[in-house]
CHARMM internal coordinates of N, CA and C (Angstrom, degrees):
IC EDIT
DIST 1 N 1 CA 1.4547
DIST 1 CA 1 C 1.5294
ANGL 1 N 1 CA 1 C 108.07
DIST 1 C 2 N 1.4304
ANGL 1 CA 1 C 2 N 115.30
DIHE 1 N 1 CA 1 C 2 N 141.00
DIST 2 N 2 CA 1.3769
ANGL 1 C 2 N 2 CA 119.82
DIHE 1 CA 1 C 2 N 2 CA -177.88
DIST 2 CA 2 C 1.3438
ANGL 2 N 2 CA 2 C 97.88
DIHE 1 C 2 N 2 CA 2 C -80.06
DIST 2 C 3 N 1.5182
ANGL 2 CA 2 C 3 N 102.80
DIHE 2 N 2 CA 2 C 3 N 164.41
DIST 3 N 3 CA 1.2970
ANGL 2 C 3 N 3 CA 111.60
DIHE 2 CA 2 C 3 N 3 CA 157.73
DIST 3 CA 3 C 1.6445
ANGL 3 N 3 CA 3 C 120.24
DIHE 2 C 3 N 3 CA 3 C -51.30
DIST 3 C 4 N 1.2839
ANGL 3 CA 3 C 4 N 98.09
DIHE 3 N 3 CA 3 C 4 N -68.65
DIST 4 N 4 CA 1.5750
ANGL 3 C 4 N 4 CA 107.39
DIHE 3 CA 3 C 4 N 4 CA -179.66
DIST 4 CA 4 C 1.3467
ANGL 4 N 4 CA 4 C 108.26
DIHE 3 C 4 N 4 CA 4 C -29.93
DIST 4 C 5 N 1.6936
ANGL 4 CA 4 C 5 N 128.37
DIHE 4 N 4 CA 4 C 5 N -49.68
DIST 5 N 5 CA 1.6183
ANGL 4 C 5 N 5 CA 131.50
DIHE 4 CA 4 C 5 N 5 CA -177.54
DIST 5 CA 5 C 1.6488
ANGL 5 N 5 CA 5 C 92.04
DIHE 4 C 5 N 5 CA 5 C -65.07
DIST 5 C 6 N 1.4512
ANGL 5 CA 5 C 6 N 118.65
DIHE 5 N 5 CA 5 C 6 N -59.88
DIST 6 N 6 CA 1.7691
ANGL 5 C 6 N 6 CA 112.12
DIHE 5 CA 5 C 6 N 6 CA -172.93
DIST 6 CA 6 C 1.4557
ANGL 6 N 6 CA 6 C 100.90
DIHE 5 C 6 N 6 CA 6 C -24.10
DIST 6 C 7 N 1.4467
ANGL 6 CA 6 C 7 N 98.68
DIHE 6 N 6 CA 6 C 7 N -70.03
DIST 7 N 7 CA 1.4703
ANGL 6 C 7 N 7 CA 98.89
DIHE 6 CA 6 C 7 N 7 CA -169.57
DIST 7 CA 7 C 1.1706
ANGL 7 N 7 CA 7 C 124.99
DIHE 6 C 7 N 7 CA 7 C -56.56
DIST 7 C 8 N 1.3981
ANGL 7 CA 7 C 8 N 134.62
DIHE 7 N 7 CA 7 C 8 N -25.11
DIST 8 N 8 CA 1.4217
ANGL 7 C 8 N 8 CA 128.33
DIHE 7 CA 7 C 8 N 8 CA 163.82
DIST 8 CA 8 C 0.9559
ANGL 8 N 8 CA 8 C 125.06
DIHE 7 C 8 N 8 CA 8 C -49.47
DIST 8 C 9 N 1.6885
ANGL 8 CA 8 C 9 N 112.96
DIHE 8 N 8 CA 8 C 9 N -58.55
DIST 9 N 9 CA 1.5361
ANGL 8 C 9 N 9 CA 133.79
DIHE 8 CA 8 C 9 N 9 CA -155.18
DIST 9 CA 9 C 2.0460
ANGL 9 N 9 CA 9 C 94.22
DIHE 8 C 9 N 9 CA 9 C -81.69
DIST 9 C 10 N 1.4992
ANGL 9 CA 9 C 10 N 111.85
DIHE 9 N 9 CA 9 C 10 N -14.11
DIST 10 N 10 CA 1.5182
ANGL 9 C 10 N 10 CA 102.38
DIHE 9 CA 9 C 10 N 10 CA 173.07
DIST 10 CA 10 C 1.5967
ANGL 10 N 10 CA 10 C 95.25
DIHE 9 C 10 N 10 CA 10 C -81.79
DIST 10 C 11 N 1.5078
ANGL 10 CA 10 C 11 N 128.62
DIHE 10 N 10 CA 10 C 11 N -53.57
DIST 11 N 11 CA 1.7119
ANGL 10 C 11 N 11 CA 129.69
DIHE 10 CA 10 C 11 N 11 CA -154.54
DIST 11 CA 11 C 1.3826
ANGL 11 N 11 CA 11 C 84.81
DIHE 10 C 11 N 11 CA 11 C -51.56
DIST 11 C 12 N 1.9032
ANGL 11 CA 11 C 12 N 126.12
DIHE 11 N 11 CA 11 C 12 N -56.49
DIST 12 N 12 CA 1.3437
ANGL 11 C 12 N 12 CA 113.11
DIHE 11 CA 11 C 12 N 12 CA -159.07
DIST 12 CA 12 C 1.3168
ANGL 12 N 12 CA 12 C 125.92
DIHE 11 C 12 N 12 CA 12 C -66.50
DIST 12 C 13 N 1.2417
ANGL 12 CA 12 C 13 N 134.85
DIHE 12 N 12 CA 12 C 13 N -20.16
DIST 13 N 13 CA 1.5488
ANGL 12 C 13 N 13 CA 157.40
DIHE 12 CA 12 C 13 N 13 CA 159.35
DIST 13 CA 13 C 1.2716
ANGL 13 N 13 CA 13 C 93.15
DIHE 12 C 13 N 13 CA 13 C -50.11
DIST 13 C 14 N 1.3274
ANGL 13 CA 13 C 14 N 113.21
DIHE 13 N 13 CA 13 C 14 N -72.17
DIST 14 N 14 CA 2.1326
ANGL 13 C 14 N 14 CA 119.32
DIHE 13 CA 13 C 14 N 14 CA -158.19
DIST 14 CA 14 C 1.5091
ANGL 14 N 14 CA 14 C 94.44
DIHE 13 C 14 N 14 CA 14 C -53.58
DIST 14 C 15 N 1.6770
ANGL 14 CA 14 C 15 N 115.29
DIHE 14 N 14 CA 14 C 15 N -44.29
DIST 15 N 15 CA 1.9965
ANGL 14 C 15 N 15 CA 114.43
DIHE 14 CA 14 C 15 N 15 CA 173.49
DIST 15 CA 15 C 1.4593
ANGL 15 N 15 CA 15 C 97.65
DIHE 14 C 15 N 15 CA 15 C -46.96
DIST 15 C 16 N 1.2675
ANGL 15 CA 15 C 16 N 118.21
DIHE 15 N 15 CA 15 C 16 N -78.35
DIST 16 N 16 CA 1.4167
ANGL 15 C 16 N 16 CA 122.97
DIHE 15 CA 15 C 16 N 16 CA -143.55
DIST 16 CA 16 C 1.7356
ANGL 16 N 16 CA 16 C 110.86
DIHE 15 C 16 N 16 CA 16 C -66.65
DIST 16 C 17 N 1.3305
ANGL 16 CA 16 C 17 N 116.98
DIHE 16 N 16 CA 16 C 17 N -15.56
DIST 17 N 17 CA 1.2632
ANGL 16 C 17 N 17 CA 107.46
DIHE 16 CA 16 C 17 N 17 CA -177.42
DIST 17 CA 17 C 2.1552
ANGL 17 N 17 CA 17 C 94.10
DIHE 16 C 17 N 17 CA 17 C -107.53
DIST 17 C 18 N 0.9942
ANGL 17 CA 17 C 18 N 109.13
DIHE 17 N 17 CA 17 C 18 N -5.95
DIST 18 N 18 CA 1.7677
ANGL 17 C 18 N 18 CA 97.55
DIHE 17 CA 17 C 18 N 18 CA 177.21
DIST 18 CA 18 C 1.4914
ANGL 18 N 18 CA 18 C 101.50
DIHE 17 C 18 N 18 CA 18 C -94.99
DIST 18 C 19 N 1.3138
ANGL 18 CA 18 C 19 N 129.39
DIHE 18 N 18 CA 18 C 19 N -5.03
DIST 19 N 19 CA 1.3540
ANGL 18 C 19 N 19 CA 139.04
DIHE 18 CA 18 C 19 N 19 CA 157.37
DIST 19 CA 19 C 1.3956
ANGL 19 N 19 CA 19 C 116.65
DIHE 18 C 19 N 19 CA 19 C -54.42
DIST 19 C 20 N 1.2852
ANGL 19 CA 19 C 20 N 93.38
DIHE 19 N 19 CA 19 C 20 N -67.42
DIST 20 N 20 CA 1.8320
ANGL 19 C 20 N 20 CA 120.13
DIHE 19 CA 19 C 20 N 20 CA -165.94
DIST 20 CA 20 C 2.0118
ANGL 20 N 20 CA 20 C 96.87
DIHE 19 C 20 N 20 CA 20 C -69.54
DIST 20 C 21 N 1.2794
ANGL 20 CA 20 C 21 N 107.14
DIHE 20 N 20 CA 20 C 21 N -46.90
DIST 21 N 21 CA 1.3590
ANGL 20 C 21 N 21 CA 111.75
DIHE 20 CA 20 C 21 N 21 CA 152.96
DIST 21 CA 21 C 1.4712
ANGL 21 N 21 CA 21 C 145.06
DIHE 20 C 21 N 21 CA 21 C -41.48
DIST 21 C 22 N 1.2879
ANGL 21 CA 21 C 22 N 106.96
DIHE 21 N 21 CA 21 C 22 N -23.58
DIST 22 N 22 CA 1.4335
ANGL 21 C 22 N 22 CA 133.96
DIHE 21 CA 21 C 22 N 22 CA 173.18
DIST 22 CA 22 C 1.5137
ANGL 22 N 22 CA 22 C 108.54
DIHE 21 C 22 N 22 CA 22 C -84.92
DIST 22 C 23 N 1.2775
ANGL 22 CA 22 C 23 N 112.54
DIHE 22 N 22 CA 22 C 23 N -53.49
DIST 23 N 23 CA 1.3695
ANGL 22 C 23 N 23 CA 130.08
DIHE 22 CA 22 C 23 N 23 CA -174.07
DIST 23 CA 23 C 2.2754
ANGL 23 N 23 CA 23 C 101.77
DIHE 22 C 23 N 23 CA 23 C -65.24
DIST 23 C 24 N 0.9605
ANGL 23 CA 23 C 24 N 79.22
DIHE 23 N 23 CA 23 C 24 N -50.54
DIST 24 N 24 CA 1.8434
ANGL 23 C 24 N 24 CA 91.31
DIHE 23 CA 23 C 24 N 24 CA -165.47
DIST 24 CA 24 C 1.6206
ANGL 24 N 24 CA 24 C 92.17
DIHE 23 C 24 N 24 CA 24 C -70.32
DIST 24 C 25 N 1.1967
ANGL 24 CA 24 C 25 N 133.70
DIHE 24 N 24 CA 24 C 25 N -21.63
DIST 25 N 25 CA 1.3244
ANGL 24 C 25 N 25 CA 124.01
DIHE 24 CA 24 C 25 N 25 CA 167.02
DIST 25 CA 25 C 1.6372
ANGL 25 N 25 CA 25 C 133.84
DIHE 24 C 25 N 25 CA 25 C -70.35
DIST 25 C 26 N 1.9458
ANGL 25 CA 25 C 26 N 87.37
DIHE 25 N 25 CA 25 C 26 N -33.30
DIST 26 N 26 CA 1.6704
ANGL 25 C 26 N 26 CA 107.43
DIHE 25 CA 25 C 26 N 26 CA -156.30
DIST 26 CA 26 C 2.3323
ANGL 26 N 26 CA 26 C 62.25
DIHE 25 C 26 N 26 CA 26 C -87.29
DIST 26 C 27 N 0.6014
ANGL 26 CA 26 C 27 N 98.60
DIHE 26 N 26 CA 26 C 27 N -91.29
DIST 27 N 27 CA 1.8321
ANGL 26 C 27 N 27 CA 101.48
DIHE 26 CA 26 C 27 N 27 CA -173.43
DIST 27 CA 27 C 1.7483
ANGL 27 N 27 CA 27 C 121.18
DIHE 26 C 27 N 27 CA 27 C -3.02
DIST 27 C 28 N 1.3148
ANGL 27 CA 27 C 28 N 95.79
DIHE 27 N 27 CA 27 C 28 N -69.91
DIST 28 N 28 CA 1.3456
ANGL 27 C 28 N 28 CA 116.51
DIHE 27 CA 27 C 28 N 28 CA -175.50
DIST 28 CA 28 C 1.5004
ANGL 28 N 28 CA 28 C 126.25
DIHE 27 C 28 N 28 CA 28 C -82.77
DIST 28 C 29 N 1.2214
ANGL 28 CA 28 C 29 N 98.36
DIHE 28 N 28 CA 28 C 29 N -43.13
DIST 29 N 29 CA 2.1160
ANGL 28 C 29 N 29 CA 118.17
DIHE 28 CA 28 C 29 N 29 CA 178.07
DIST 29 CA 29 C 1.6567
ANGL 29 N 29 CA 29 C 102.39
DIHE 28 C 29 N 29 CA 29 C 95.12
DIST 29 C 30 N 1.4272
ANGL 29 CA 29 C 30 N 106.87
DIHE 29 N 29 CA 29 C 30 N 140.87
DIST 30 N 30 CA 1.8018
ANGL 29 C 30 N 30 CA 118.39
DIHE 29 CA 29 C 30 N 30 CA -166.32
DIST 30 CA 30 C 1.4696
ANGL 30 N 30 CA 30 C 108.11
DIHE 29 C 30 N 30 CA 30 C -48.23
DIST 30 C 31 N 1.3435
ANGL 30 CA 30 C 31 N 131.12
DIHE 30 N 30 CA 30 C 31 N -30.63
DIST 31 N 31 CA 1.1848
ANGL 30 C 31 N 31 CA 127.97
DIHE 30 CA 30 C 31 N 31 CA 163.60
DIST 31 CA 31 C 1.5830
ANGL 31 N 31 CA 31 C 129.27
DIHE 30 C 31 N 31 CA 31 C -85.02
DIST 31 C 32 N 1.2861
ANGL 31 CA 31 C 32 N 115.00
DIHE 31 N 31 CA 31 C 32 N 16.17
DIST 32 N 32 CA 1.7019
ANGL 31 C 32 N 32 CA 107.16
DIHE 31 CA 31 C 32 N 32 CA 141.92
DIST 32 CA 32 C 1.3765
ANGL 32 N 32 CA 32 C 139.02
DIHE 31 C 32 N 32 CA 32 C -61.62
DIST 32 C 33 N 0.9736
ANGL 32 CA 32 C 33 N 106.73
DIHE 32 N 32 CA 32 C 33 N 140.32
DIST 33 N 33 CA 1.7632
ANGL 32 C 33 N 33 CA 114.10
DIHE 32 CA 32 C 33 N 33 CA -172.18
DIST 33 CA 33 C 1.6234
ANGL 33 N 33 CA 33 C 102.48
DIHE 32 C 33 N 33 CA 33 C -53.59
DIST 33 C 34 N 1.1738
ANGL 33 CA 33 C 34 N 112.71
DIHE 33 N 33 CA 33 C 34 N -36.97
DIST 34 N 34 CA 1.3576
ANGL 33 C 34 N 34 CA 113.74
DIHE 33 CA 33 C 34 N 34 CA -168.64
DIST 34 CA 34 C 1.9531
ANGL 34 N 34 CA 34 C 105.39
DIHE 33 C 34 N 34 CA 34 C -77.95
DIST 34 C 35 N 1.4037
ANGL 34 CA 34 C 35 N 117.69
DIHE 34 N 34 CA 34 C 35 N -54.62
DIST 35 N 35 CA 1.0387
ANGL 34 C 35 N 35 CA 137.36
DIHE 34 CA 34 C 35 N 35 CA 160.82
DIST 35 CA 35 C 1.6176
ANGL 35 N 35 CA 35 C 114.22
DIHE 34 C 35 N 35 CA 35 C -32.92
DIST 35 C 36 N 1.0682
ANGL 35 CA 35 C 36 N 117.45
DIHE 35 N 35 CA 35 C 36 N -45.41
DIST 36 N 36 CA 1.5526
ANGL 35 C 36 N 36 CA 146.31
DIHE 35 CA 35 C 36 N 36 CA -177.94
DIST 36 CA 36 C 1.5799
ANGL 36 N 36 CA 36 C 110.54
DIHE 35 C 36 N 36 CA 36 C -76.84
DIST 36 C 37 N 1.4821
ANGL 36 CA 36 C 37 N 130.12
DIHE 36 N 36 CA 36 C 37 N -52.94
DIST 37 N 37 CA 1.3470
ANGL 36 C 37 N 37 CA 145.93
DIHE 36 CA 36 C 37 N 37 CA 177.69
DIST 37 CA 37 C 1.7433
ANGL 37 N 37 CA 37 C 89.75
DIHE 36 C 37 N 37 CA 37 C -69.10
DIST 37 C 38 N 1.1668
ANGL 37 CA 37 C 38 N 122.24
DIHE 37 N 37 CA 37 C 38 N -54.44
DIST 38 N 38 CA 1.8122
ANGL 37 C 38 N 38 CA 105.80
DIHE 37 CA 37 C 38 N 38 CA -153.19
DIST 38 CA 38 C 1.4089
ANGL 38 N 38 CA 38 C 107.49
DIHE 37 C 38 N 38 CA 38 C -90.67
DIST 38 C 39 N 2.0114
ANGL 38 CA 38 C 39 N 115.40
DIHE 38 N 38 CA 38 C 39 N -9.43
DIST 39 N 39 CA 1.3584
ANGL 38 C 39 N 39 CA 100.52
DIHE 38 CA 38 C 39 N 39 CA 166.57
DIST 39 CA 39 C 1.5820
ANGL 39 N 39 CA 39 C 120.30
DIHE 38 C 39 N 39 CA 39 C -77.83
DIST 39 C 40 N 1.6170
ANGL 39 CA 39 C 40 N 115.86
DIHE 39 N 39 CA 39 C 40 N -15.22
DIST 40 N 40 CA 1.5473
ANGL 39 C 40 N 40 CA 135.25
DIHE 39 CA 39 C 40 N 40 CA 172.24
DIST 40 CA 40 C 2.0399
ANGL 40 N 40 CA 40 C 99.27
DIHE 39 C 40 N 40 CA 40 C -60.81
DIST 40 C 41 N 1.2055
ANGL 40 CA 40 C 41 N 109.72
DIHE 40 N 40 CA 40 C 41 N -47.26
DIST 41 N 41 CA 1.0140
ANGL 40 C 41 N 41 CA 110.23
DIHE 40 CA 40 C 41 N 41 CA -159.12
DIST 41 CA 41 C 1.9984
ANGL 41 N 41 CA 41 C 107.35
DIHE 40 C 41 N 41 CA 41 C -84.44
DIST 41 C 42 N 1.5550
ANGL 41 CA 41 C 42 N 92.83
DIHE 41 N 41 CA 41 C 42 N -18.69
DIST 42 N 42 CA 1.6151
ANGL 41 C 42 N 42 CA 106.17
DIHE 41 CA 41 C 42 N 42 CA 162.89
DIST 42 CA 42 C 1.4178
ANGL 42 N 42 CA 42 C 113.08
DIHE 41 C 42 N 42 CA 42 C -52.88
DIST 42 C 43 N 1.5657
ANGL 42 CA 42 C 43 N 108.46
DIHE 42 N 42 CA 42 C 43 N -55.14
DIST 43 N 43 CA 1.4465
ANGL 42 C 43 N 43 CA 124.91
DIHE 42 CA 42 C 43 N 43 CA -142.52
DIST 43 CA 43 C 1.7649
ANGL 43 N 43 CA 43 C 90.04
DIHE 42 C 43 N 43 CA 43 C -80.52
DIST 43 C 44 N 1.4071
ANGL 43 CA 43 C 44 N 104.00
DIHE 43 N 43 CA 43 C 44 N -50.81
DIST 44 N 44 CA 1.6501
ANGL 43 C 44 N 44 CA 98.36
DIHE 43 CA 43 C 44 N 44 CA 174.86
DIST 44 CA 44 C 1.5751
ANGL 44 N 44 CA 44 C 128.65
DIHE 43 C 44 N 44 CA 44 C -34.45
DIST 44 C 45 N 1.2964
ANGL 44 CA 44 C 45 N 107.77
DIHE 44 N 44 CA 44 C 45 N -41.50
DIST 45 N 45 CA 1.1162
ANGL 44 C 45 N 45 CA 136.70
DIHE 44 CA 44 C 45 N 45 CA -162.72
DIST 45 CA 45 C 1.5801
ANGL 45 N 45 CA 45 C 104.59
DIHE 44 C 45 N 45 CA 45 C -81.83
DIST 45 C 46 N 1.6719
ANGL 45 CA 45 C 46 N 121.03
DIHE 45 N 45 CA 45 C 46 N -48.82
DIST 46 N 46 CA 1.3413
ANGL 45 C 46 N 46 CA 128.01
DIHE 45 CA 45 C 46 N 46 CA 167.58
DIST 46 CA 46 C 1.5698
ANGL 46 N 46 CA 46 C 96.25
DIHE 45 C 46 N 46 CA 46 C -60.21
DIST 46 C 47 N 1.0798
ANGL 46 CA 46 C 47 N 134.37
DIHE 46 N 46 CA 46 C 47 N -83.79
DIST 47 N 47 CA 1.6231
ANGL 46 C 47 N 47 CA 145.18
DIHE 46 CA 46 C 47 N 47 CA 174.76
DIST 47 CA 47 C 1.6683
ANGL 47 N 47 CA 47 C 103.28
DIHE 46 C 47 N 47 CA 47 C 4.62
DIST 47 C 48 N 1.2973
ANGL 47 CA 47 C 48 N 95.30
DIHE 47 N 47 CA 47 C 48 N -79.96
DIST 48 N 48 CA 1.8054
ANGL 47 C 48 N 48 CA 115.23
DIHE 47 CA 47 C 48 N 48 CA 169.41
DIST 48 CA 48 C 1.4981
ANGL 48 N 48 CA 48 C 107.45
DIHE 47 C 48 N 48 CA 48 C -39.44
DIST 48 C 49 N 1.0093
ANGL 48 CA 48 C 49 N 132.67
DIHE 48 N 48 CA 48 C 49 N -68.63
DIST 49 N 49 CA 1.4923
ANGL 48 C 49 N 49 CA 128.54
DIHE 48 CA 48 C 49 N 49 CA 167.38
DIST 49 CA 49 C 1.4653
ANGL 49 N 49 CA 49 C 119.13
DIHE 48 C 49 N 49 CA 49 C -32.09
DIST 49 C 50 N 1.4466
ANGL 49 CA 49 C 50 N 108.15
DIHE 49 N 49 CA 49 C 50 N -62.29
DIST 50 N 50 CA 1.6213
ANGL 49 C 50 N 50 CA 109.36
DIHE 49 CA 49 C 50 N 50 CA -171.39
DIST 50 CA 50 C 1.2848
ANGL 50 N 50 CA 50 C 101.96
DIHE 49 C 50 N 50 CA 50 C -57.10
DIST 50 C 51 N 1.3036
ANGL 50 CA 50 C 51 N 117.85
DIHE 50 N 50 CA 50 C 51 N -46.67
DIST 51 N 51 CA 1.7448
ANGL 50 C 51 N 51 CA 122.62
DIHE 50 CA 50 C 51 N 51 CA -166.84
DIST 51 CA 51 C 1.6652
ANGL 51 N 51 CA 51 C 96.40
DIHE 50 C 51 N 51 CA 51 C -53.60
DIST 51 C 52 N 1.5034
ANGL 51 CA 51 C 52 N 110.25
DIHE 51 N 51 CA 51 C 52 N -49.58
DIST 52 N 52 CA 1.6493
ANGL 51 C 52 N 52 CA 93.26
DIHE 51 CA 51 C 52 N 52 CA -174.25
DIST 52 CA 52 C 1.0384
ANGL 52 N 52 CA 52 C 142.69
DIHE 51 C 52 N 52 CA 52 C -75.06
DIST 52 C 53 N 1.4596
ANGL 52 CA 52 C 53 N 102.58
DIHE 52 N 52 CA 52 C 53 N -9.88
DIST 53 N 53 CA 1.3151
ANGL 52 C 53 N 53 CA 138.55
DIHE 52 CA 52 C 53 N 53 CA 156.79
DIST 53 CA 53 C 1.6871
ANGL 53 N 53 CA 53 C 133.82
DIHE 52 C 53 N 53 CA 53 C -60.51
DIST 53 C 54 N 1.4681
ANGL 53 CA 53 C 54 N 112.94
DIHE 53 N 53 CA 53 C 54 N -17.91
DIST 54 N 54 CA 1.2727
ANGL 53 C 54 N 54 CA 89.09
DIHE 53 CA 53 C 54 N 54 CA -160.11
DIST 54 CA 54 C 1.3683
ANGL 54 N 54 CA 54 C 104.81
DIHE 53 C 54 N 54 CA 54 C -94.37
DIST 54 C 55 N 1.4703
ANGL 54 CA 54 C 55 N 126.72
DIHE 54 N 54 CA 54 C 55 N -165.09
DIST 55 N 55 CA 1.6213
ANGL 54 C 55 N 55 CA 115.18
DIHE 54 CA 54 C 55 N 55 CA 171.73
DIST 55 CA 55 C 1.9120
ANGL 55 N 55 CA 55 C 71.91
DIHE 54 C 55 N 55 CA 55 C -173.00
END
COOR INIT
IC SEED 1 N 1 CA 1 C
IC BUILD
């Protein structure tokens, strides 16, 4: 996999879980466990990006 795809297939993940993130907040409230686990699992995901990103 190219980079260029890395980087896609990370932007489309970081969409699909700050979506589902939006939803599990307006649902649940920022301090649900669940709400709480998938913004960790957001941030991983941003993290991973910057790292491949930087120069």
């Amino acid at each position: 996999m190219s980079a260029t795809e890395k980087d896609q297939q990370l932007l489309h993940e970081m969409e699909t879980k700050r979506l589902e993130l939006k939803y599990l907040a307006q649902y649940h409230g920022f301090s649900h466990p669940k709400t709480v686990k998938l913004s960790q699992e957001l941030d991983e995901l941003f993290n991973t990006y910057h790292q491949l990103n930087q120069k």
